[in-house]
C-alpha positions as CSV (number, residue, x, y, z in Angstrom):
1,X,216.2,-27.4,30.8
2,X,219.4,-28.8,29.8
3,X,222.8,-27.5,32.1
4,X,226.4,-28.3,30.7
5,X,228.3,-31.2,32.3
6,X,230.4,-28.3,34.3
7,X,227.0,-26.5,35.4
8,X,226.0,-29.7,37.0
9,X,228.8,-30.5,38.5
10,X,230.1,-26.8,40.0
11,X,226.1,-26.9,41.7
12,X,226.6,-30.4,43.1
13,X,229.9,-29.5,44.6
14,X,228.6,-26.1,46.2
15,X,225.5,-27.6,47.2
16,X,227.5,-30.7,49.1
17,X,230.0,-27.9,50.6
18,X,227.0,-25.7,52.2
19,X,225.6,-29.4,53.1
20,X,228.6,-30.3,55.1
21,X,229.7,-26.5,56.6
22,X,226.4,-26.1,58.1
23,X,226.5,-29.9,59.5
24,X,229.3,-29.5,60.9
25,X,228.5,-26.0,62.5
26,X,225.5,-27.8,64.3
27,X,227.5,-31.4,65.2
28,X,229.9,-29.1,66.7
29,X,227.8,-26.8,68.5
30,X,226.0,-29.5,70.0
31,X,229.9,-31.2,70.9
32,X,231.3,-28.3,72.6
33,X,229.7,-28.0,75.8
34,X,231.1,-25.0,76.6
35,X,229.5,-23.3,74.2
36,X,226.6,-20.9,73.6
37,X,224.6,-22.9,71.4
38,X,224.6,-26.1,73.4
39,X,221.9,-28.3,73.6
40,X,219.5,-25.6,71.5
41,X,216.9,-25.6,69.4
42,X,219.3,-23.5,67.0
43,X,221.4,-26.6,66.3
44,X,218.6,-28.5,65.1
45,X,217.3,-25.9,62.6
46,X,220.9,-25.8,61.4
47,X,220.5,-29.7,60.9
48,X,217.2,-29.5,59.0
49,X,218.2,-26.7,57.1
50,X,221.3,-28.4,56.2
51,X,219.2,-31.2,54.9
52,X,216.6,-29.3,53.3
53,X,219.6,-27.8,51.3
């Protein structure tokens, strides 16, 4: 298959955004001690998800 220059490029920049919302959403979870999520096993699958992405 053969996508447009502008294909390419609109799914590298969404990918890259849902790569750095969701690691962010887990560095922070992890940061904020005061927080529901902290030191859980929920922040990691956010990381390897993120990654996986």
């Amino acid at each position: 298959m053969d996508y447009s220059l502008t294909t390419r490029l609109a799914a590298e920049f969404f990918g890259t955004a849902i790569m750095i919302i969701l690691g962010n959403g887990s560095v922070a979870t992890v940061d904020l001690e005061r927080t529901k999520g902290s030191n859980s096993v929920g922040s990691s699958f956010q990381l390897v998800m993120a990654s996986l992405l």
